[in-house]
C-alpha positions in Angstrom: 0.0 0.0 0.0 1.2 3.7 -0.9 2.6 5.0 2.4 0.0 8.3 1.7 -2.7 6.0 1.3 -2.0 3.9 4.7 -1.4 7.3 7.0 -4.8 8.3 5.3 -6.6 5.1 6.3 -5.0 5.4 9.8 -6.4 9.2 9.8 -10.0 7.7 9.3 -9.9 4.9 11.3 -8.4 6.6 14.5 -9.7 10.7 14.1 -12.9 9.7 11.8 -11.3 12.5 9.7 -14.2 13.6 7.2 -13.6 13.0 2.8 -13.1 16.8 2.6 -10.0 16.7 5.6 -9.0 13.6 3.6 -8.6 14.7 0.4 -6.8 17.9 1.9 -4.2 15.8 3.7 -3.9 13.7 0.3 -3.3 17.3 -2.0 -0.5 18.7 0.3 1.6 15.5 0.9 0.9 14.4 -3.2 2.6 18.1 -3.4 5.7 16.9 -1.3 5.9 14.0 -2.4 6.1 15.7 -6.3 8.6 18.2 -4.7 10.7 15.3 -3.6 11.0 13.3 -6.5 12.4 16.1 -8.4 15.5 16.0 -6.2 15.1 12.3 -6.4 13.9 11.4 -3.0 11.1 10.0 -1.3 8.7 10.7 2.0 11.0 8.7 4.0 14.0 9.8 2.2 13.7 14.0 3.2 15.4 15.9 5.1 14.7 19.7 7.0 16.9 21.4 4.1 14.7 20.1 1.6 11.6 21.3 3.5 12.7 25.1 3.9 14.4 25.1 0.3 10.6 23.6 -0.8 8.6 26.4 1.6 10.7 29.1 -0.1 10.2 28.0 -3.2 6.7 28.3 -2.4 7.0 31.7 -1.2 8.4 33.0 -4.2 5.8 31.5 -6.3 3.2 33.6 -4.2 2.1 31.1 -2.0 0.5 32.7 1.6 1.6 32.7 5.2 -1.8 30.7 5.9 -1.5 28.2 3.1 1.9 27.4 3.7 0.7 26.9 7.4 -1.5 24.8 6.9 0.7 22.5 4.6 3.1 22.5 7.2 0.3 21.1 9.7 -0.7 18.6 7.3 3.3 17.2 7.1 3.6 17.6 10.7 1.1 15.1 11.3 1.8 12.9 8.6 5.6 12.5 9.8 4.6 11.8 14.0 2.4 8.9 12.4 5.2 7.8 10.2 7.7 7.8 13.2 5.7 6.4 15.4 5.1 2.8 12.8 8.9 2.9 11.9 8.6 4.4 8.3 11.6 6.9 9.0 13.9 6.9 11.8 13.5 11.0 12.3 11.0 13.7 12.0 12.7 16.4 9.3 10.2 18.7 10.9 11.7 18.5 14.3 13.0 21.8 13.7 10.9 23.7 11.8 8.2 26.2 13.6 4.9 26.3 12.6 4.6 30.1 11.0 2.7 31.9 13.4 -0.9 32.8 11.6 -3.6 35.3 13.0 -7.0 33.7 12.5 -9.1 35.8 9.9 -12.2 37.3 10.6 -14.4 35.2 8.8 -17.1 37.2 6.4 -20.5 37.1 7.6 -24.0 38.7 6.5 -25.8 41.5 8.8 -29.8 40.4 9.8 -31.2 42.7 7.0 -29.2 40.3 4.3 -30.0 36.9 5.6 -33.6 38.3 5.4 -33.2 38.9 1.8 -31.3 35.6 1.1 -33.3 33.5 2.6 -36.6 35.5 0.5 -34.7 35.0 -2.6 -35.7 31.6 -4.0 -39.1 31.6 -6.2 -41.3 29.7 -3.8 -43.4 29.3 -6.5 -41.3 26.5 -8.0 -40.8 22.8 -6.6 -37.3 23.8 -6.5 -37.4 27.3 -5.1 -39.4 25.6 -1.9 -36.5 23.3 -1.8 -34.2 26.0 -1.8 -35.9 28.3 0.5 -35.9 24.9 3.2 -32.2 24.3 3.1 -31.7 28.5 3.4 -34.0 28.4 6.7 -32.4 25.4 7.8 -29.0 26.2 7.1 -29.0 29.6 8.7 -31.8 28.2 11.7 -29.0 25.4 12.9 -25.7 27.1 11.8 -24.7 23.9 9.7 -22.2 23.3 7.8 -23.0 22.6 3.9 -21.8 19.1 4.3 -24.1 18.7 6.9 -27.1 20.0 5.4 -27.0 18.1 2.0 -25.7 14.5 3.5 -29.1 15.1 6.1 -31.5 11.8 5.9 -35.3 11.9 6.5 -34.5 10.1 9.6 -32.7 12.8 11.3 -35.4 15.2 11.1 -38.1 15.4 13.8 -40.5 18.0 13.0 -42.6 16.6 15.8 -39.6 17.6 18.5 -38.6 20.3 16.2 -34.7 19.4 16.1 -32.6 17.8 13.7 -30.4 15.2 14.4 -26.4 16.3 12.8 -23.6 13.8 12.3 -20.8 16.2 12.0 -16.8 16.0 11.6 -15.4 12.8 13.2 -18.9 11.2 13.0 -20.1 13.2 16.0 -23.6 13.5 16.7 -25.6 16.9 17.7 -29.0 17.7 18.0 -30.3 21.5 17.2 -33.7 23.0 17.5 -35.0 24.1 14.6 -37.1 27.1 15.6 -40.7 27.9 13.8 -39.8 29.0 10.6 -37.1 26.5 9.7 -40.3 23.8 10.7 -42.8 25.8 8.6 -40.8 25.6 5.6 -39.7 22.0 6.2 -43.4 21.4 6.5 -44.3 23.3 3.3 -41.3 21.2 1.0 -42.7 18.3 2.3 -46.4 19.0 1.9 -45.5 20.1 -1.5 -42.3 19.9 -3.2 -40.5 16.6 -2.5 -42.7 14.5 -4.2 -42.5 16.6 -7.2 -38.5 16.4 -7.0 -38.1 12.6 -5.9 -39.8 10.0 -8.1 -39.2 7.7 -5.4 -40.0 9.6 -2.4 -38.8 6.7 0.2 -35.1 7.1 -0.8 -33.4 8.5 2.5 -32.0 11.5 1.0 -33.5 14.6 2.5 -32.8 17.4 -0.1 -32.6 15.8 -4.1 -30.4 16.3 -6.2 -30.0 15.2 -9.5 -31.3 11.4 -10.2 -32.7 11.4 -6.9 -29.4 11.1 -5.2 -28.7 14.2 -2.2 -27.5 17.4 -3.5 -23.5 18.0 -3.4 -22.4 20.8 -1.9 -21.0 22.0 -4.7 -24.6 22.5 -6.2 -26.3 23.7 -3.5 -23.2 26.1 -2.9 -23.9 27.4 -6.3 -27.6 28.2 -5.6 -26.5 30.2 -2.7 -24.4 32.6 -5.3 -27.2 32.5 -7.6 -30.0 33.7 -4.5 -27.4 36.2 -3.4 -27.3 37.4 -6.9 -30.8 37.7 -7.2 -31.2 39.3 -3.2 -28.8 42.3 -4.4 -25.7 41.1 -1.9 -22.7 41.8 -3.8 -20.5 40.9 -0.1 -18.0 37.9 -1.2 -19.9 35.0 0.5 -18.0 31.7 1.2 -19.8 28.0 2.0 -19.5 29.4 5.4 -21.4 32.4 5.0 -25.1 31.6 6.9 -23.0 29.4 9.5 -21.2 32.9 10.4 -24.5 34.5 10.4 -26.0 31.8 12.6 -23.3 32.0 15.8 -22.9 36.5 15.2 -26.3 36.8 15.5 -26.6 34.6 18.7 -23.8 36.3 20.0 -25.3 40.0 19.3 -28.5 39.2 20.9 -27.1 37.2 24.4 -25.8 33.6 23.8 -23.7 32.1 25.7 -20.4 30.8 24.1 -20.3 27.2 25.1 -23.9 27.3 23.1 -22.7 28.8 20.4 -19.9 25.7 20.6 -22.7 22.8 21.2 -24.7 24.3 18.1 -21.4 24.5 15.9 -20.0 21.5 17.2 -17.1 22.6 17.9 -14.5 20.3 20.0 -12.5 23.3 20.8 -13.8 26.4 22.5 -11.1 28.8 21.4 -12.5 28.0 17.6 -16.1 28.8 18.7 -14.5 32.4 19.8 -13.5 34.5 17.1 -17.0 35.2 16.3 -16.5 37.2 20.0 -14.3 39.3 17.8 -17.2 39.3 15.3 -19.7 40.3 17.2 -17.6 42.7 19.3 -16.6 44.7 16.0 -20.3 44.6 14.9 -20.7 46.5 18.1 -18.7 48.9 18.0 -19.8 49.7 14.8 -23.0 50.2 15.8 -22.1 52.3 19.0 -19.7 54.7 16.3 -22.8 54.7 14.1 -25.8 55.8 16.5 -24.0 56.8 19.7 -24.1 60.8 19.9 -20.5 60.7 21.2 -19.4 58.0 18.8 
């Protein structure tokens, strides 16, 4: 078995890493491993000179602080689980520091926007009542788009009004759905599933094409196409209504370690930059409306 292959299986089998970490981990050591065999060596064969001669290189292509920090992380890893089973006798990373990287804000959408987002979809249409239930969903649980579109009919309980999540490392959560999340699950149901599913007992919550569940990729470009149509011109990322979810708890009162449940987050210090988030949305609005701002 490839040695990239075996520390990938090991990476699922012990961390229940997701396909999307997978293939990540697979992409940056590929890259080294392409690096290498130009100076004609392999993954057990590198050394630390190699590595910073490589990271440079990468520099001067244009390469950023983050991206090469996060390749770094993936190597780091890859070479403690290749120690550890004997594959090299050292770590050529030993030495090397992790470049320190100051966590982005990430880009989020003010309460007036999500509004027009979520109104955007032509609930006239089979698919624009589709479209308008993932939104409220989406946004009304702070999911990730991974989450949403691998959902099953069996994790929804409109009865209970939660929805039952299986998120990174096979983790299970369960999030209220609030009232009009449930009325518009209620209304797809009612009246657009049937339409979209010719066999409406698959498992698959939201259809895609061939009745199989909707990639992310799709659904991601429906988002665009809504935001296009709402008037939000704001650079919008996968992320965008899962930001919007945990700001707009924050602004009106939550506590943190909610906000971390919801996300499900392992890590509370991941869960707080939207402190930072919500703190600047605050002082923006004390600068805006405060007489002495």
């Amino acid at each position: 078995m490839d040695l990239i292959d075996a520390f990938l299986d090991a990476l699922w089998l012990e961390r229940g890493a997701s396909e999307h970490t997978l293939a990540a981990y697979r992409r940056d050591l590929s890259a080294w491993q392409g690096y290498l065999a130009e100076q004609g060596d392999t993954l057990t064969t590198s050394s630390s000179e190699q590595l910073v001669n490589w990271f440079e290189q990468r520099r001067a292509q244009g390469y950023q602080l983050r991206s090469n920090a996060r390749l770094l992380s993936s190597l780091r890893s890859f070479y403690r689980w290749a120690r550890l089973n004997a594959y090299v006798d050292s770590d050529p990373l030993a030495t090397i520091k992790l470049p320190r990287v100051t966590p982005g804000l990430p880009g989020t959408l003010d309460e007036t926007e999500v509004v027009r987002l979520l109104e955007a979809p032509d609930t006239s249409t089979p698919l624009g009542v589709r479209d308008r239930a993932m939104l409220e969903l989406l946004y009304a649980c702070g999911l990730r788009v991974s989450e949403l579109v691998g959902l099953t009919l069996d994790a929804l309980n409109l009865n209970q009004g939660v929805v039952r999540v299986r998120g990174k490392g096979d983790k299970d959560r369960l999030i209220p759905l609030g009232e009009e999340a449930s009325a518009w699950l209620e209304r797809y149901f009612r009246t657009a599933r049937n339409e979209l599913m010719s066999d409406p007992m698959r498992p698959a919550l939201f259809p895609g094409r061939a009745n199989r569940a909707m990639t992310r990729q799709t659904f991601w470009h429906r988002i665009k196409a809504h935001a296009l149509t709402a008037g939000i011109s704001k650079p919008l990322s996968p992320h965008t209504l899962r930001h919007a979810f945990a700001t707009h708890l924050l602004n009106h009162g939550a506590n943190l370690r909610v906000v971390q449940l919801l996300l499900g987050h392992s890590d509370l210090s991941t869960t707080q930059i939207y402190t930072h988030v919500a703190q600047a949305r605050l002082e923006n609005l004390h600068a805006h409306h405060h007489p002495r701002g």
